[in-house]
GUVOPA-360511 format. One record per residue: residue in one letter; x, y, z of N, C-alpha, C in turn. Coordinates in steps of 0.2 Angstrom, whole numbers, padded with zeros to 4 digits, always signed. Example, Ala and Ser with C-alpha at 12.3 -4.5 7.8 and 13.67 -1.06 7.14 Angstrom:
BEGIN
A+0066-0028+0039+0062-0022+0039+0066-0016+0039
S+0064-0011+0035+0068-0005+0036+0064+0000+0039
//
This chain:
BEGIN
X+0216-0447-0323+0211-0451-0320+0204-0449-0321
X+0204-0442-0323+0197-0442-0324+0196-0438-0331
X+0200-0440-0336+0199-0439-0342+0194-0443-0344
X+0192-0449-0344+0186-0453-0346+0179-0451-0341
X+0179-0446-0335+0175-0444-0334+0173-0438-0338
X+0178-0434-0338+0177-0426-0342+0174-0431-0351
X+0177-0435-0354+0173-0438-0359+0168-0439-0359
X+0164-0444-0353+0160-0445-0353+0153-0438-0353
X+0155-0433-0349+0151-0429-0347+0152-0423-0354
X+0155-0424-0357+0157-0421-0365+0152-0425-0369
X+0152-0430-0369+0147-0432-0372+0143-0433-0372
X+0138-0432-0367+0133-0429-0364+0127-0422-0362
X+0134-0420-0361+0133-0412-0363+0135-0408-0369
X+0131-0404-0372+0133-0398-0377+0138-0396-0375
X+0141-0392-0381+0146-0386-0379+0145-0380-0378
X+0139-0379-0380+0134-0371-0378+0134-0374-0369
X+0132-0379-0366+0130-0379-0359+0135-0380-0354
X+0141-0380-0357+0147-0381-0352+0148-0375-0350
X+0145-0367-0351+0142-0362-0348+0146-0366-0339
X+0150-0364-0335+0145-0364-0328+0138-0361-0326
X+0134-0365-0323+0130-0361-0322+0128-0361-0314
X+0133-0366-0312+0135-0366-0304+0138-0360-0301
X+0139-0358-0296+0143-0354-0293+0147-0358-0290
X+0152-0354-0288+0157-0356-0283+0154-0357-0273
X+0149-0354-0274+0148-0353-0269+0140-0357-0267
X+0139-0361-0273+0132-0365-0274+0137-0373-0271
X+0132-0374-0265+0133-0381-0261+0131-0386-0266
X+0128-0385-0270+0127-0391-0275+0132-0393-0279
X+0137-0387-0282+0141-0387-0285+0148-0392-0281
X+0149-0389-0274+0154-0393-0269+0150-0398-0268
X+0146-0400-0267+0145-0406-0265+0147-0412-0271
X+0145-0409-0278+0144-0413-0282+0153-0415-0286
X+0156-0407-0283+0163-0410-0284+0165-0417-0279
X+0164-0417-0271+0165-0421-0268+0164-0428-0270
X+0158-0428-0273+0154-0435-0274+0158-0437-0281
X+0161-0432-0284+0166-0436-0292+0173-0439-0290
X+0174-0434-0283+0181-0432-0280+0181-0442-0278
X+0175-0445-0275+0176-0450-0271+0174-0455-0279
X+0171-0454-0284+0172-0459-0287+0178-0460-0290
X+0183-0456-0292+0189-0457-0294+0195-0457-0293
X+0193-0461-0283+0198-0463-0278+0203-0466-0281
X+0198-0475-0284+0202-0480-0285+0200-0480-0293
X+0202-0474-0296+0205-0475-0305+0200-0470-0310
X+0199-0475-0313+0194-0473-0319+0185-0474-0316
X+0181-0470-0316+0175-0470-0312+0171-0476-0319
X+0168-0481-0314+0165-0487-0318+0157-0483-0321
X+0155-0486-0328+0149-0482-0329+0145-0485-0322
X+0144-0491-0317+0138-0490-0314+0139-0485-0306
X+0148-0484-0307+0146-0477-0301+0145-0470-0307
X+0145-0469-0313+0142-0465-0315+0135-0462-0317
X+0132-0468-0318+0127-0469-0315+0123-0469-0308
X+0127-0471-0306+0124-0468-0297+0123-0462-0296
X+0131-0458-0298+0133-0453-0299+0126-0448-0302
X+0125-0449-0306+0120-0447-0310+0111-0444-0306
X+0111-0450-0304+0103-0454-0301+0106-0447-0295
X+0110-0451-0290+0109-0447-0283+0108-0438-0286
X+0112-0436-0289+0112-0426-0290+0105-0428-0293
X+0102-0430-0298+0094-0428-0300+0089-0428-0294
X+0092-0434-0289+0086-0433-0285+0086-0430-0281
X+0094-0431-0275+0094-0426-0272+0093-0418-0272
X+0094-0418-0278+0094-0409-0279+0089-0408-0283
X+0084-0412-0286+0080-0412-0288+0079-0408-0297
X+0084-0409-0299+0088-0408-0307+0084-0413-0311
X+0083-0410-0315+0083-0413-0323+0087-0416-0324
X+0088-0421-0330+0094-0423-0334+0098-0418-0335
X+0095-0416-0340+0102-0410-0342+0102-0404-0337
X+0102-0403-0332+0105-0396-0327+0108-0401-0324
X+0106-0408-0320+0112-0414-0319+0117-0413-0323
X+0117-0414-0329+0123-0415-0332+0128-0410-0333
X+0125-0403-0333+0129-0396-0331+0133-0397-0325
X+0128-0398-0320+0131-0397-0314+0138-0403-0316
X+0137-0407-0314+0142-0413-0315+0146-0409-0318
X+0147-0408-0326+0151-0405-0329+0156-0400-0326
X+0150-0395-0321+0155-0388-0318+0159-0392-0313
X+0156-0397-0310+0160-0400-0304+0163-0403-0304
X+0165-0408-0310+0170-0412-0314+0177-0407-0315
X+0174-0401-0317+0182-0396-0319+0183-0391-0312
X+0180-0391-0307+0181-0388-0301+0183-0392-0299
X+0185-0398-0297+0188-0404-0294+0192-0403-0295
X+0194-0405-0303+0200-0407-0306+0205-0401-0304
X+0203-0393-0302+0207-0389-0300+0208-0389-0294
X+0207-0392-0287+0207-0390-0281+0212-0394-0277
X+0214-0393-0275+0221-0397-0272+0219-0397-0265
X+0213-0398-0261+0211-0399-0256+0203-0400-0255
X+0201-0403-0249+0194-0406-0249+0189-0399-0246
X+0194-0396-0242+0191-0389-0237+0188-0384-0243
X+0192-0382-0247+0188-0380-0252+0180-0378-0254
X+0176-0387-0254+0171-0390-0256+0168-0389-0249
X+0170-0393-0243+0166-0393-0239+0165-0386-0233
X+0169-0381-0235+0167-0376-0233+0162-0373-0235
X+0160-0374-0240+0153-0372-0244+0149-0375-0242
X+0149-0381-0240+0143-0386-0238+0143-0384-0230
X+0147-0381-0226+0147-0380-0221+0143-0373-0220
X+0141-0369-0223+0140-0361-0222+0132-0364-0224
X+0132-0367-0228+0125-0369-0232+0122-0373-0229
X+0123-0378-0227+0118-0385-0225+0119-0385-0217
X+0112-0388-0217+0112-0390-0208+0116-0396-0207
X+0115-0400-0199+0120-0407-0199+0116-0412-0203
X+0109-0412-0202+0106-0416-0206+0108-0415-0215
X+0109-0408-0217+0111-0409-0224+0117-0413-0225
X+0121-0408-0221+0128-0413-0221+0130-0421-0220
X+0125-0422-0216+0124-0429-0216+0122-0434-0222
X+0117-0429-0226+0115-0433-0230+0121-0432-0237
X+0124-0429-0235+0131-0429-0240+0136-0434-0240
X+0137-0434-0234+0141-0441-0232+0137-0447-0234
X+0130-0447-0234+0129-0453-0234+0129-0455-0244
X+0128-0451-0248+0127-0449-0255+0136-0454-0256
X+0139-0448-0251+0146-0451-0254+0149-0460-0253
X+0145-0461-0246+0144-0469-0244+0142-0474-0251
X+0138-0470-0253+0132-0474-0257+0138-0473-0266
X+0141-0469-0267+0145-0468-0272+0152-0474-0270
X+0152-0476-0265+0159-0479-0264+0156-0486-0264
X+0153-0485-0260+0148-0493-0261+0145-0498-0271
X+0145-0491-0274+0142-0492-0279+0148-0498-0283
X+0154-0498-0284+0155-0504-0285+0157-0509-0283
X+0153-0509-0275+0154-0517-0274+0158-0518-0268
X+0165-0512-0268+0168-0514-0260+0173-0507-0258
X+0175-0506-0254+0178-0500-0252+0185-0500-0249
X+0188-0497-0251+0197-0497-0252+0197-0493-0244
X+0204-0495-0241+0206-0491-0236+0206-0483-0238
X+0209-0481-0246+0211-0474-0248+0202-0472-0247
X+0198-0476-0250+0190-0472-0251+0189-0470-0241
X+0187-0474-0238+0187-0476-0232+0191-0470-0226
X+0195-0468-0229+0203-0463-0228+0197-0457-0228
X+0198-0456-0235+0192-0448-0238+0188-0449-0235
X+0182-0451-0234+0177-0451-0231+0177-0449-0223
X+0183-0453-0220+0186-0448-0213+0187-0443-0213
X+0190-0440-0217+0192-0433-0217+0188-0428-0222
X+0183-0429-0225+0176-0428-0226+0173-0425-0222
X+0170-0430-0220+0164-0431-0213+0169-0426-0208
X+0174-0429-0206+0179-0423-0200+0177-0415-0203
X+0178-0415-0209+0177-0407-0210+0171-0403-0213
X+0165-0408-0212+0159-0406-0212+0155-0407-0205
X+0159-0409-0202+0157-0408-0195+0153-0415-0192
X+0152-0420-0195+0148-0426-0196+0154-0429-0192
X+0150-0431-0184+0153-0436-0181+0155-0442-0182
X+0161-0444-0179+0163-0451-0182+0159-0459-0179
X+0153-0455-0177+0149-0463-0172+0143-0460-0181
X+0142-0458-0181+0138-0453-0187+0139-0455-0196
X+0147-0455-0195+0150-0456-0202+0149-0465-0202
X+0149-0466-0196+0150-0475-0196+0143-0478-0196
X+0138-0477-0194+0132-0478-0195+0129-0477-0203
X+0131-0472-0205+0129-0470-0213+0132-0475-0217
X+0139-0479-0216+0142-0482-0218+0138-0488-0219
X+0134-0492-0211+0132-0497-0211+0126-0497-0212
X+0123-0490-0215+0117-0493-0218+0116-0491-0225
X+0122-0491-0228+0124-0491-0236+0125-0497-0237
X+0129-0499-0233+0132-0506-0234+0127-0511-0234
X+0122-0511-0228+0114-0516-0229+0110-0515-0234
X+0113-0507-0235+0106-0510-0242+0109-0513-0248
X+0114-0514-0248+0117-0518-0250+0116-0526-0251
X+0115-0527-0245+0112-0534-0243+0118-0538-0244
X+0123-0538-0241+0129-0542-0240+0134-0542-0245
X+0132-0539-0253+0136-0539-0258+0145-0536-0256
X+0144-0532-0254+0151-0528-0254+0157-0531-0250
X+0163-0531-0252+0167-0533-0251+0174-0527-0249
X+0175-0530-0243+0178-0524-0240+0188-0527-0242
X+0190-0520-0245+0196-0522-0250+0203-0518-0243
X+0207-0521-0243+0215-0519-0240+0219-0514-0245
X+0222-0508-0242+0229-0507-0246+0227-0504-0255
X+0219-0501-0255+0217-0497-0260+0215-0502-0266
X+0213-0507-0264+0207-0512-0269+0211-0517-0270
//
């Protein structure tokens, strides 16, 4: 499932800078696993949620292209190792206020939204996300409905995983 994003990110990056230069213990890193974790829900990540993908880590973190592209890279292969979400959101739990937390959830909204509509599986994660960032669920549902508007009615809400 996410071979064609590890390509993508290969090809994009050097192979002198697949370096981690993340730590394990860098919120950006965990955050930016989560936000690959939720593209790769429902399959093969579309180039325009990789590009979202992209957009949100530069601005939110304030990255460059290429430390973007590191990062992504280190958290592309942290992902692919991790056999749970607590992992990732532990980090963001010691690191970030509610309002950072928040703005993670909503990063992630904005990733799921990115093509167009949201599967029960995405929908699922994002609950138990938000549950383990401490992001209430009147909190988590709000963030959703103002992903969703700026949207402007596009999105298409899918049954039973798309």
């Amino acid at each position: 499932m996410l071979d064609g994003l590890r390509q993508f990110i290969s090809d994009i990056v050097s192979p002198q800078a697949q370096d981690r230069a993340f730590g394990d213990s860098d919120y950006r890193l965990a955050a930016t696993a989560l936000l690959i974790h939720v593209i790769s829900l429902d399959g093969e990540p579309t180039p325009t949620e990789k590009r979202k993908l992209h957009g949100l880590i530069e601005s939110h973190f304030g990255l460059d292209r290429g430390t973007a592209d590191r990062l992504i890279a280190s958290a592309t292969e942290v992902e692919g190792e991790a056999v749970d979400l607590y992992r990732f959101t532990s980090v963001i739990m010691r690191a970030l206020d509610e309002e950072g937390r928040k703005r993670i959830v909503e990063m992630m909204w904005e990733l799921v939204y990115a093509d167009g509509h949201v599967t029960e599986f995405e929908d699922n994660v994002l609950w138990r996300a938000s549950d383990l960032l401490a992001v209430s669920q009147r909190d988590r549902i709000d963030l959703k409905h103002i992903v969703a508007n700026r949207r402007t009615g596009q999105v298409k809400e899918t049954v039973a995983g798309g």
